[in-house]
PyMOL Python script that loads the backbone (N, CA, C, O; Angstrom):
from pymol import cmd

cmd.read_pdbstr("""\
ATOM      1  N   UNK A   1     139.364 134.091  93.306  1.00  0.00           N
ATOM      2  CA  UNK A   1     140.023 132.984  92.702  1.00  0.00           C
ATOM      3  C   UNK A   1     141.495 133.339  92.550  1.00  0.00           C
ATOM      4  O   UNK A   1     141.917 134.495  92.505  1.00  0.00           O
ATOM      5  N   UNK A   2     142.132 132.393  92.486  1.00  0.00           N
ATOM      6  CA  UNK A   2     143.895 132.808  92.445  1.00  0.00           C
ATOM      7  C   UNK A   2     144.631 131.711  92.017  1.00  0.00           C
ATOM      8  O   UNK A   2     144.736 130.597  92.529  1.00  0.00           O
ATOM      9  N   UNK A   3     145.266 132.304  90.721  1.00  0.00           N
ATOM     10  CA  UNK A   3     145.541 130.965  89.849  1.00  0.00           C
ATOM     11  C   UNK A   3     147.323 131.102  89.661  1.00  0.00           C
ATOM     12  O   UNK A   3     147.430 132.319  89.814  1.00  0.00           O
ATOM     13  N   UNK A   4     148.364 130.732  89.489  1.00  0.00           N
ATOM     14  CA  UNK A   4     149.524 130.231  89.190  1.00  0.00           C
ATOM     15  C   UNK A   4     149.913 128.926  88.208  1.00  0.00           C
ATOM     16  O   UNK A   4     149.456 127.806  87.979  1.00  0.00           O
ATOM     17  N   UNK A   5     151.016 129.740  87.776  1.00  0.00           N
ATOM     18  CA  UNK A   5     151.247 128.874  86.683  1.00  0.00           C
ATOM     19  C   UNK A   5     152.734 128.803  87.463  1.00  0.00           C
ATOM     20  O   UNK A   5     153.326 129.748  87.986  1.00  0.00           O
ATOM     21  N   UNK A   6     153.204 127.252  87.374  1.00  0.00           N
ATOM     22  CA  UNK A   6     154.171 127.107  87.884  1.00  0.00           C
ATOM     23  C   UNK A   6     156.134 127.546  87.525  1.00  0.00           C
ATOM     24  O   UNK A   6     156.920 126.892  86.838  1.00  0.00           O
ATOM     25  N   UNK A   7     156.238 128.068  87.833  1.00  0.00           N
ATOM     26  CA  UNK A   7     158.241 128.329  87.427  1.00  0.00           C
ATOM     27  C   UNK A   7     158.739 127.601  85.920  1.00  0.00           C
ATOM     28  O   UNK A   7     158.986 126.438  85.599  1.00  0.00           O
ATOM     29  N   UNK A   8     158.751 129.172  85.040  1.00  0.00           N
ATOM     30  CA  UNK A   8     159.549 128.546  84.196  1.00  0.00           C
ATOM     31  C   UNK A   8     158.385 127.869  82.954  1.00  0.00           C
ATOM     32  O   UNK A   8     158.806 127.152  82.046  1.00  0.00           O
ATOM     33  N   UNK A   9     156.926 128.218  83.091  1.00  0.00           N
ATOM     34  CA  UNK A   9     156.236 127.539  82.752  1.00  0.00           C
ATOM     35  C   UNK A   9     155.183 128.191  82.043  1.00  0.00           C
ATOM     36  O   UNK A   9     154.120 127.694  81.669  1.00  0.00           O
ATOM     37  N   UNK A  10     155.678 129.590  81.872  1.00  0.00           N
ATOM     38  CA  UNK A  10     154.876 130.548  80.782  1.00  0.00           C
ATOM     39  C   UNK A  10     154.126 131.715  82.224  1.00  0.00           C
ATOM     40  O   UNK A  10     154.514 131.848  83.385  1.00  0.00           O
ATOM     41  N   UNK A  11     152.966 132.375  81.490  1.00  0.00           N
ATOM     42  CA  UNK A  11     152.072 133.044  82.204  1.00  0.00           C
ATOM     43  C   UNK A  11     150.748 132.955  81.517  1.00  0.00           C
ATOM     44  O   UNK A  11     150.493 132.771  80.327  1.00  0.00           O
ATOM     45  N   UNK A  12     149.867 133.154  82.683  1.00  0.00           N
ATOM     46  CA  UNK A  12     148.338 133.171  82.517  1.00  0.00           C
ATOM     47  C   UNK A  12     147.873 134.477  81.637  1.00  0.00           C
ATOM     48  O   UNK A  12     147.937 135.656  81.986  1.00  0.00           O
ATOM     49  N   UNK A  13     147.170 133.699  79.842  1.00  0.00           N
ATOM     50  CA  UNK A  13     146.709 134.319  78.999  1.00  0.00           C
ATOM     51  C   UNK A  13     145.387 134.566  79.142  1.00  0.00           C
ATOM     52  O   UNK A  13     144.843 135.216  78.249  1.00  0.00           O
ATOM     53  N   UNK A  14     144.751 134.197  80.059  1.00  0.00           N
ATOM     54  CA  UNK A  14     142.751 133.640  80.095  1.00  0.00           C
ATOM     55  C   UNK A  14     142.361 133.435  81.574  1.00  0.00           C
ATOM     56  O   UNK A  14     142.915 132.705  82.396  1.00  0.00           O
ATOM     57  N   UNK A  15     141.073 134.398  81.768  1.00  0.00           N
ATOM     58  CA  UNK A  15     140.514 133.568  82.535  1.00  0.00           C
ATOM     59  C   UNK A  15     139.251 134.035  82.570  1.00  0.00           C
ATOM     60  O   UNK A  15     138.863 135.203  82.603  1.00  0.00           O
ATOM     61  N   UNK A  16     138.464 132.736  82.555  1.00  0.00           N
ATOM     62  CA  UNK A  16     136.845 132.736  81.613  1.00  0.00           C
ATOM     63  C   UNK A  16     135.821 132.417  83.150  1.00  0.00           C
ATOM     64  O   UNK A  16     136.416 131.911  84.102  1.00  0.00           O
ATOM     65  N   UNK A  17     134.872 132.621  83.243  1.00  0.00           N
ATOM     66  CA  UNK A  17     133.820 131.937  84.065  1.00  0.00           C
ATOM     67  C   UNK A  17     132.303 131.703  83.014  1.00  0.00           C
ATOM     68  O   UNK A  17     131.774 132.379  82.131  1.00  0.00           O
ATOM     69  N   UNK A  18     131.990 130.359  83.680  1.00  0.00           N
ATOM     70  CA  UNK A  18     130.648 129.444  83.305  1.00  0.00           C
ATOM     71  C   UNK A  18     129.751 129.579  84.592  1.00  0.00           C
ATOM     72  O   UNK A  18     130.026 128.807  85.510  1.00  0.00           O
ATOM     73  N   UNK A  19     128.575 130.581  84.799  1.00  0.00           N
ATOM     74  CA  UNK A  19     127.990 130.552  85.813  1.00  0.00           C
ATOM     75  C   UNK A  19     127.046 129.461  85.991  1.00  0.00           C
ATOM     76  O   UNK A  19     126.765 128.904  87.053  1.00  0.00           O
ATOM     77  N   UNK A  20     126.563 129.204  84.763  1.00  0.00           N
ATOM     78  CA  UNK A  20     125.385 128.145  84.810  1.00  0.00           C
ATOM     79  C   UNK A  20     125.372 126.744  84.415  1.00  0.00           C
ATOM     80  O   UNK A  20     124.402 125.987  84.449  1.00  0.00           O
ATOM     81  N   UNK A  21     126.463 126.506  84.067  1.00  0.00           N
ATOM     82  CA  UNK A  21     127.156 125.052  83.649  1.00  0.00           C
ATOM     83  C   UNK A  21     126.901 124.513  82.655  1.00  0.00           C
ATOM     84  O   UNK A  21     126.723 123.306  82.489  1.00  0.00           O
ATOM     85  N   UNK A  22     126.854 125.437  81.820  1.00  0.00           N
ATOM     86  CA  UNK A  22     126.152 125.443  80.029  1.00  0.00           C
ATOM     87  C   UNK A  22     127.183 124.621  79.444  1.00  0.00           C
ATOM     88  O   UNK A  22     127.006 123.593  78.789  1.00  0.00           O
ATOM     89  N   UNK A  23     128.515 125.292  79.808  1.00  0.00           N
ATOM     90  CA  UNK A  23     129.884 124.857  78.900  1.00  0.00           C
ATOM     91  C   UNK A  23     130.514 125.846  78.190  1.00  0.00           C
ATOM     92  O   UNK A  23     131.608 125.768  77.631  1.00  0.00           O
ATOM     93  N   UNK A  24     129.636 126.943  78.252  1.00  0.00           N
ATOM     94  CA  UNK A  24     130.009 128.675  77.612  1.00  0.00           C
ATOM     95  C   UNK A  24     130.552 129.373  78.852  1.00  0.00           C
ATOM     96  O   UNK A  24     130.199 129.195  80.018  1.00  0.00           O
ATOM     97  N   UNK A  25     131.501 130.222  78.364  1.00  0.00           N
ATOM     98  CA  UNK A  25     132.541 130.851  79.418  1.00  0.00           C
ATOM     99  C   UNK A  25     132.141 132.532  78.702  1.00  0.00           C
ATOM    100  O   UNK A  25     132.849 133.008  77.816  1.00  0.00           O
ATOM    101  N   UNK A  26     130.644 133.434  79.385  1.00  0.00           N
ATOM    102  CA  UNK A  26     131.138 133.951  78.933  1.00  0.00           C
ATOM    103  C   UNK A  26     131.339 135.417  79.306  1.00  0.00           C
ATOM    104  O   UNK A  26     131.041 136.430  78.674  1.00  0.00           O
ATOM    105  N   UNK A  27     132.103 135.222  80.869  1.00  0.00           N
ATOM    106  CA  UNK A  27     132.178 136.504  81.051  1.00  0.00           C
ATOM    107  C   UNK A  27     133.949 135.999  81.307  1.00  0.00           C
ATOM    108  O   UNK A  27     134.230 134.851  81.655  1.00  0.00           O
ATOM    109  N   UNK A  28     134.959 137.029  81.075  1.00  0.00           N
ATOM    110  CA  UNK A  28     136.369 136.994  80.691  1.00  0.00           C
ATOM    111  C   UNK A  28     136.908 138.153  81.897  1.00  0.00           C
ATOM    112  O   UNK A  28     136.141 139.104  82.044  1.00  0.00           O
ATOM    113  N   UNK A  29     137.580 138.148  82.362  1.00  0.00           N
ATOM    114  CA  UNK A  29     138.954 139.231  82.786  1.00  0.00           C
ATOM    115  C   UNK A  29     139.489 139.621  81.588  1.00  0.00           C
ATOM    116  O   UNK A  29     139.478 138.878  80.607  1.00  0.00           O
ATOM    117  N   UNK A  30     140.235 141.385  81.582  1.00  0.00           N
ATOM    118  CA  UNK A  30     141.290 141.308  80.870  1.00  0.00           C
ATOM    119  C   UNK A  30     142.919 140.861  81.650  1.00  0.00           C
ATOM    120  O   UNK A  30     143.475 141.133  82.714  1.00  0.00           O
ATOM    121  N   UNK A  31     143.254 140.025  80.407  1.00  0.00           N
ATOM    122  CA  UNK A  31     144.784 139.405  81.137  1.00  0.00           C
ATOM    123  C   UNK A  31     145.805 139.584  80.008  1.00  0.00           C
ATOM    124  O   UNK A  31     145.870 138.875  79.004  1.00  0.00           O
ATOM    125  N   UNK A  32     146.447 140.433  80.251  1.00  0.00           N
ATOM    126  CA  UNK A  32     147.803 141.058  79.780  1.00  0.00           C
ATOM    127  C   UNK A  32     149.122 140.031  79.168  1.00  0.00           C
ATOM    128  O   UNK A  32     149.906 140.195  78.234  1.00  0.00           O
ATOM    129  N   UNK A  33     148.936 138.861  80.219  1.00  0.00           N
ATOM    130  CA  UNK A  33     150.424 137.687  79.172  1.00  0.00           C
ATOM    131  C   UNK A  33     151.146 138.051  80.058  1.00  0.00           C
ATOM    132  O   UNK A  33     151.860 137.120  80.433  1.00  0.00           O
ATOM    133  N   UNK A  34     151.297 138.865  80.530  1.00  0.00           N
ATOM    134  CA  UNK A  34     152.485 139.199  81.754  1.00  0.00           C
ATOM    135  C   UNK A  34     152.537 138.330  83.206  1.00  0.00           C
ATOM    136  O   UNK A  34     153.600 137.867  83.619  1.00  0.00           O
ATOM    137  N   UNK A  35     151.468 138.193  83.810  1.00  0.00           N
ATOM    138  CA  UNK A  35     151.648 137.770  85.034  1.00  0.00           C
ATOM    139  C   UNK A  35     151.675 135.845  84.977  1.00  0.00           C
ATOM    140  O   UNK A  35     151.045 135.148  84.182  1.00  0.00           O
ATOM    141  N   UNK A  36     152.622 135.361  86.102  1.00  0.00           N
ATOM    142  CA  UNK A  36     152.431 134.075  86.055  1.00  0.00           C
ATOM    143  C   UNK A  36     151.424 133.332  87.394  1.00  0.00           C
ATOM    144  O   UNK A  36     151.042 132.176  87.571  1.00  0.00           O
ATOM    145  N   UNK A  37     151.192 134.874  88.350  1.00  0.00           N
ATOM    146  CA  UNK A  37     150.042 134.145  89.249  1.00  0.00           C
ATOM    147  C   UNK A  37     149.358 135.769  89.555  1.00  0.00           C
ATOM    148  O   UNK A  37     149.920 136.864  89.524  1.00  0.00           O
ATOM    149  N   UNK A  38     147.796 135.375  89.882  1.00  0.00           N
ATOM    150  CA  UNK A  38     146.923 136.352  89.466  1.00  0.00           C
ATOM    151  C   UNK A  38     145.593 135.828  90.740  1.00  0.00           C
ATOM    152  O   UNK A  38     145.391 134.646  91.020  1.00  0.00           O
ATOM    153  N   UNK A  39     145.042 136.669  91.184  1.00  0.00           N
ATOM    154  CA  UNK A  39     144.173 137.204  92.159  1.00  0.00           C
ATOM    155  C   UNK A  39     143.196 137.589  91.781  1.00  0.00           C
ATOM    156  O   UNK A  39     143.339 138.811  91.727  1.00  0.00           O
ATOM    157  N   UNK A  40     141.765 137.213  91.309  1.00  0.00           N
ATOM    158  CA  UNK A  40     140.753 137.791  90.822  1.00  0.00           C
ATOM    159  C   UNK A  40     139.322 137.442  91.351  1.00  0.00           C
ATOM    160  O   UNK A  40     139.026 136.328  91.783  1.00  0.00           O
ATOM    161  N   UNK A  41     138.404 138.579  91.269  1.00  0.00           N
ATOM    162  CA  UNK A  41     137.485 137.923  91.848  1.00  0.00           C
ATOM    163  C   UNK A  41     135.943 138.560  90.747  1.00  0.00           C
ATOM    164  O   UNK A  41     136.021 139.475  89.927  1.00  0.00           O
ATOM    165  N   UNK A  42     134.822 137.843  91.037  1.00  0.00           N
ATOM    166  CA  UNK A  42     134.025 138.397  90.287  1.00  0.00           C
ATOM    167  C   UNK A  42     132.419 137.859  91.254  1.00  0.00           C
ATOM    168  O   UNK A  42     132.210 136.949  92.056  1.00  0.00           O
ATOM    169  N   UNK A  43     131.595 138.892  90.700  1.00  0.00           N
ATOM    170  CA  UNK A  43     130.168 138.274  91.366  1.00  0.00           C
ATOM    171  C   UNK A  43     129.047 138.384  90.127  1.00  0.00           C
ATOM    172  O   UNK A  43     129.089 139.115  89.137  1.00  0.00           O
ATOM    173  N   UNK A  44     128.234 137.604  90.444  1.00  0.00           N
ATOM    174  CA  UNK A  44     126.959 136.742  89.752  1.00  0.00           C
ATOM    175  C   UNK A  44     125.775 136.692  90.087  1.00  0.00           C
ATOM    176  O   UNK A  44     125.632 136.062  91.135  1.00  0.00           O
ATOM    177  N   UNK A  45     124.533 137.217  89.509  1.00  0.00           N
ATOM    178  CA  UNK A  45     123.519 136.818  90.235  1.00  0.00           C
ATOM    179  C   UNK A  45     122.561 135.923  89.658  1.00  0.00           C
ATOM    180  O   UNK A  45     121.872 136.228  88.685  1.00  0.00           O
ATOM    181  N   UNK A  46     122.506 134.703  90.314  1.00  0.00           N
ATOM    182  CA  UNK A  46     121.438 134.034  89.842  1.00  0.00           C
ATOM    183  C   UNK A  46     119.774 134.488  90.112  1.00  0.00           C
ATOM    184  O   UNK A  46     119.182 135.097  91.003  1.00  0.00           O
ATOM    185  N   UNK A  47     119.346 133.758  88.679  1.00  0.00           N
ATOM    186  CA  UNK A  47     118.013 134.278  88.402  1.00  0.00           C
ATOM    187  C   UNK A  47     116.718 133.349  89.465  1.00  0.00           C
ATOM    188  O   UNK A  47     115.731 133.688  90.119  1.00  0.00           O
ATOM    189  N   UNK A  48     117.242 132.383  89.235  1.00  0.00           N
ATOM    190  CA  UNK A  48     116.586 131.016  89.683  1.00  0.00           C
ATOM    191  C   UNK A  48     116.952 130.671  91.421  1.00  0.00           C
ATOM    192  O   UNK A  48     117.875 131.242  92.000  1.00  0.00           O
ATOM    193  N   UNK A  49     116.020 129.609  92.117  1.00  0.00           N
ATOM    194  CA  UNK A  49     117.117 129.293  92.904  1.00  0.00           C
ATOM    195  C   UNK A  49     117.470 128.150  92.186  1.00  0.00           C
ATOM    196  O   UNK A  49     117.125 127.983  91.016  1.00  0.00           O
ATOM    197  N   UNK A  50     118.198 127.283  92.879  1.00  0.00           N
ATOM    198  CA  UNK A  50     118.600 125.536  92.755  1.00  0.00           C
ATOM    199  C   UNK A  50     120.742 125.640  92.808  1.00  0.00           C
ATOM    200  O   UNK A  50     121.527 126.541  93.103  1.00  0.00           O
ATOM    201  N   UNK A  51     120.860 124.603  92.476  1.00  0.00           N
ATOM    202  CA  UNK A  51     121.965 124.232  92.952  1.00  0.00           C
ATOM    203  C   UNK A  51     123.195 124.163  91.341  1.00  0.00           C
ATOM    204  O   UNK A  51     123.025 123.427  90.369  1.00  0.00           O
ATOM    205  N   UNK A  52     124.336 125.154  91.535  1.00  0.00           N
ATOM    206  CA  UNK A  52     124.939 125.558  90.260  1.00  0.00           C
ATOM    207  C   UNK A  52     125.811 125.367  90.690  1.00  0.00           C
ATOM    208  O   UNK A  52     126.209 125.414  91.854  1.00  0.00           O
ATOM    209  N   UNK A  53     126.666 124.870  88.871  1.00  0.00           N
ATOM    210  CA  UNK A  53     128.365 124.325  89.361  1.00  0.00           C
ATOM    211  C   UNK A  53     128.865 125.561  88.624  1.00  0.00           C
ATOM    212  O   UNK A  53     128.624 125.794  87.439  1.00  0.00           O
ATOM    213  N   UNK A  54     129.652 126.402  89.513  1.00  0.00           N
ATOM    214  CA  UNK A  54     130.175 127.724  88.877  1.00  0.00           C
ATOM    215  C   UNK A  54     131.678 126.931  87.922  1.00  0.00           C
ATOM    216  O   UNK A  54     132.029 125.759  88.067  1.00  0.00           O
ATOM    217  N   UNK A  55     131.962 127.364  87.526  1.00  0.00           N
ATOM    218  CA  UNK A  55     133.753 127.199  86.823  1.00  0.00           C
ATOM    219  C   UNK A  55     134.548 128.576  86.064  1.00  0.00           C
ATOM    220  O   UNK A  55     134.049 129.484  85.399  1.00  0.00           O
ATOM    221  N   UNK A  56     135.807 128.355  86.411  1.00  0.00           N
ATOM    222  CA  UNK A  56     136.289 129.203  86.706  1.00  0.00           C
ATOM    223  C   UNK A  56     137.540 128.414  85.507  1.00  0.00           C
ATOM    224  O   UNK A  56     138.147 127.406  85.868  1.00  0.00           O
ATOM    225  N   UNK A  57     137.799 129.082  84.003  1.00  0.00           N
ATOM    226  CA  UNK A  57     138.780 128.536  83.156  1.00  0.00           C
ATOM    227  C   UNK A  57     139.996 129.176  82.899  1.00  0.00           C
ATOM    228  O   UNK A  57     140.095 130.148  82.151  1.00  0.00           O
ATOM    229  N   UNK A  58     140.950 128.642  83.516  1.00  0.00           N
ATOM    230  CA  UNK A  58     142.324 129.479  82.980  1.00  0.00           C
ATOM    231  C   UNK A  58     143.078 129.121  82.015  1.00  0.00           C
ATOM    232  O   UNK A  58     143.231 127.901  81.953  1.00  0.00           O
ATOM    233  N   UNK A  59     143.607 129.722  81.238  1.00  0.00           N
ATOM    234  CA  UNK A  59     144.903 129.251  80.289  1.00  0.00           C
ATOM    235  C   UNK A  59     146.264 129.704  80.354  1.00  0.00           C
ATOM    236  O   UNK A  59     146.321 130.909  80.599  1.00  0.00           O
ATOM    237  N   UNK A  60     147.233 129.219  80.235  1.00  0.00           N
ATOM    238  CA  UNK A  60     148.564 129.483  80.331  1.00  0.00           C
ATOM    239  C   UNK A  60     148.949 129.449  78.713  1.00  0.00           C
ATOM    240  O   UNK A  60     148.249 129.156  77.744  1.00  0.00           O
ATOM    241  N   UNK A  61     150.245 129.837  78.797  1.00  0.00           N
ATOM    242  CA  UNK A  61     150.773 130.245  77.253  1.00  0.00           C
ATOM    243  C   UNK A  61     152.009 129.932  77.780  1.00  0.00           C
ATOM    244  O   UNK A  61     152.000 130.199  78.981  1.00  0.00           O
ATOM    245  N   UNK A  62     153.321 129.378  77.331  1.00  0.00           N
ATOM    246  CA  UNK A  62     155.144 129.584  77.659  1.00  0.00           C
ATOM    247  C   UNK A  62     155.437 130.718  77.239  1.00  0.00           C
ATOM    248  O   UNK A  62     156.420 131.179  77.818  1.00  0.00           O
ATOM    249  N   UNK A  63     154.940 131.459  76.366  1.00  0.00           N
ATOM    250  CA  UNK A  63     155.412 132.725  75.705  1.00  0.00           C
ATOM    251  C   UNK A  63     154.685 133.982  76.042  1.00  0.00           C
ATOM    252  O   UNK A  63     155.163 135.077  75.748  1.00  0.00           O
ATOM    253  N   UNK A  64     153.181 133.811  76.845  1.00  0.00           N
ATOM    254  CA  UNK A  64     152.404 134.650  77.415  1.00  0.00           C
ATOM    255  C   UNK A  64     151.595 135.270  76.156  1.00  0.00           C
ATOM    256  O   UNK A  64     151.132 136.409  76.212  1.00  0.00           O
ATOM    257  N   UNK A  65     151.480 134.585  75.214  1.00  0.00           N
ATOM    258  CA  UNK A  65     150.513 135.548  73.821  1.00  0.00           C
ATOM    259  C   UNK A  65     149.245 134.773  74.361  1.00  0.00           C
ATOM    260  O   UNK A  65     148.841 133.620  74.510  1.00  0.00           O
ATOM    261  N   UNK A  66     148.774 136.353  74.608  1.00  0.00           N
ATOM    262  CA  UNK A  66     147.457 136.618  75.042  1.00  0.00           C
ATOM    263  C   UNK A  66     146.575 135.799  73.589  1.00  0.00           C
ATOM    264  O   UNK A  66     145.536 135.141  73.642  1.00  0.00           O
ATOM    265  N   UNK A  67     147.289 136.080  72.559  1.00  0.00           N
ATOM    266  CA  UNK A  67     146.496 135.925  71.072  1.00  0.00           C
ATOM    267  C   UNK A  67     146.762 134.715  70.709  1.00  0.00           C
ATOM    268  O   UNK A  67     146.108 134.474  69.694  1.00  0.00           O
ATOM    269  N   UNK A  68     147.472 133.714  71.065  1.00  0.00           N
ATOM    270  CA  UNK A  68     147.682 132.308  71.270  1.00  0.00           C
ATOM    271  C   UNK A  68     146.118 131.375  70.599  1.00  0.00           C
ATOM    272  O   UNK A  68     145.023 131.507  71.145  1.00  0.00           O
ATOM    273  N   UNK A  69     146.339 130.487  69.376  1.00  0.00           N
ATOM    274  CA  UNK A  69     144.951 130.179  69.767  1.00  0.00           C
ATOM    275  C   UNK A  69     145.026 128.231  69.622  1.00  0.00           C
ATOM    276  O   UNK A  69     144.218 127.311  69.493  1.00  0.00           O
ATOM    277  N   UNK A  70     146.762 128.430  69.760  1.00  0.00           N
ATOM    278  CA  UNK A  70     147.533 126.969  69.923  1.00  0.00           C
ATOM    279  C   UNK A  70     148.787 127.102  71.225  1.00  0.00           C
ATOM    280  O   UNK A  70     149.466 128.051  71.618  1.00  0.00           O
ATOM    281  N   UNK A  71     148.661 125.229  71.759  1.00  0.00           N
ATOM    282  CA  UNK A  71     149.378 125.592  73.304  1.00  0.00           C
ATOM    283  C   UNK A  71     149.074 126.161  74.059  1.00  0.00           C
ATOM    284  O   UNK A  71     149.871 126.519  74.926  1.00  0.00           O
ATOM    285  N   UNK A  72     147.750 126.514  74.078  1.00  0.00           N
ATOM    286  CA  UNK A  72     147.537 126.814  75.018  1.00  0.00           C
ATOM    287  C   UNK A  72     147.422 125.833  76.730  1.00  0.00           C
ATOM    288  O   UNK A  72     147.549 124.675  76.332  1.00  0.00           O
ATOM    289  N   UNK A  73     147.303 125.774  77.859  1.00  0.00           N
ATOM    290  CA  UNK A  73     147.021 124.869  78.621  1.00  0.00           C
ATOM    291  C   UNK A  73     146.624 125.600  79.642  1.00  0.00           C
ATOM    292  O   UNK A  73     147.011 126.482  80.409  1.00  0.00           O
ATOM    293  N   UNK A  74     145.135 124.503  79.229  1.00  0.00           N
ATOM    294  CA  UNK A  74     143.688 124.897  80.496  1.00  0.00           C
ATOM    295  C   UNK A  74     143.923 124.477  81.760  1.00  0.00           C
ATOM    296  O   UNK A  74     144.599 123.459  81.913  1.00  0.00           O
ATOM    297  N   UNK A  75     143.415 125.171  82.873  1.00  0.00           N
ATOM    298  CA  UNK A  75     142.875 124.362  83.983  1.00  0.00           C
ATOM    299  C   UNK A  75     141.600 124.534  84.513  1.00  0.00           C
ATOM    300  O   UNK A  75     141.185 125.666  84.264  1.00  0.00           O
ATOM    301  N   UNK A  76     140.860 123.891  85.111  1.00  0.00           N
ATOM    302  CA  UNK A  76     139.485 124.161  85.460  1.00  0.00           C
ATOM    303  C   UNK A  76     139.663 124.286  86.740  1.00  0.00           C
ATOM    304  O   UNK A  76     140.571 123.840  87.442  1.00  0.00           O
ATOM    305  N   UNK A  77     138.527 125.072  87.084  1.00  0.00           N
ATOM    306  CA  UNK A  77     138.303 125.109  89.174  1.00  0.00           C
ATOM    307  C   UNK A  77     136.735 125.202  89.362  1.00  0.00           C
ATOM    308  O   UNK A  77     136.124 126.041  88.700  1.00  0.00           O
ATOM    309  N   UNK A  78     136.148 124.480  90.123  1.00  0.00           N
ATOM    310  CA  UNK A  78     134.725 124.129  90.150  1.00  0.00           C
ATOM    311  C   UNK A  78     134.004 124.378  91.760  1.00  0.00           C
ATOM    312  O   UNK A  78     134.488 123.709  92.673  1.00  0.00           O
ATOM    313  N   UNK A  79     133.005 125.214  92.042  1.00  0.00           N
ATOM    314  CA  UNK A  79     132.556 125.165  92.818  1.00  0.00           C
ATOM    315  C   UNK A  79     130.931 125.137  92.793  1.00  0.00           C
ATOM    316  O   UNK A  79     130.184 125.829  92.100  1.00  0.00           O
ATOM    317  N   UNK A  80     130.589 124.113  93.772  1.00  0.00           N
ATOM    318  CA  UNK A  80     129.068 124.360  94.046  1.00  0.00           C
ATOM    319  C   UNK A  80     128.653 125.567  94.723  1.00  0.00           C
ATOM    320  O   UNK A  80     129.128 126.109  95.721  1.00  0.00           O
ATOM    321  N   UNK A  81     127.520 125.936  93.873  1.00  0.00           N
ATOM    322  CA  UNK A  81     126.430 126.951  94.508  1.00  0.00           C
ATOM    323  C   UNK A  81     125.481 126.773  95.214  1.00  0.00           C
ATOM    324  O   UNK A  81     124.607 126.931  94.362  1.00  0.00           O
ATOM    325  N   UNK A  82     124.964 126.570  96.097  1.00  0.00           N
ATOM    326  CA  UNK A  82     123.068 126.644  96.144  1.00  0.00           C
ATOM    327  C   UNK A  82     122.835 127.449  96.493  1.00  0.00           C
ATOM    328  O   UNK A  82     123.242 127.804  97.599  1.00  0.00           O
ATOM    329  N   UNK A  83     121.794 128.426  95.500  1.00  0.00           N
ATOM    330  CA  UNK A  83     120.598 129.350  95.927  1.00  0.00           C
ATOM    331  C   UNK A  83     119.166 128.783  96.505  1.00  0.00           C
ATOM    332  O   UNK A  83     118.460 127.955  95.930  1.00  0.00           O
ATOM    333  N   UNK A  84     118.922 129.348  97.640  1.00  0.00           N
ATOM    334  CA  UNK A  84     117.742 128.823  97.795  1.00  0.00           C
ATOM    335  C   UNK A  84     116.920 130.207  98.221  1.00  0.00           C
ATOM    336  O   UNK A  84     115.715 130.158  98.468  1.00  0.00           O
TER     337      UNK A  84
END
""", "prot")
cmd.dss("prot")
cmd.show_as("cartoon", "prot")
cmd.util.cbc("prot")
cmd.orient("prot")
């Protein structure tokens, strides 16, 4: 996954994944406040087969506080799975 935050526009404080489309994010990267575009990848194994919407949650900060728990601004990225 590879996320950017655009010029001038803070840096990426968060980034969460939802494997099973619960609405709980809860495996995390650590992210430092420093970078404004970031390269990450992660793997999952499903238990089940059938067909899963992975998501992938980032947050930005203008000031980069990781500890931010206002202003923050999300974006989502969504992909289908199927295990069969």
């Amino acid at each position: 996954m590879e996320a950017e935050v655009p010029p001038g526009a803070g840096t990426i404080v968060s980034v969460e994944w939802d494997f099973d489309g619960s609405g709980t994010f809860p495996f995390s990267h650590d992210v430092d406040g420093t970078q404004s575009a970031l390269s990450l990848s992660t793997s999952h194994r499903f238990a089940t087969q059938g067909t899963w919407f992975v998501t992938a949650r980032v947050h930005s900060h203008r000031t980069g506080d990781v500890n931010a728990t206002r202003l923050r601004i999300p974006n989502l990225a969504q992909a289908r799975v199927v295990v069969s």
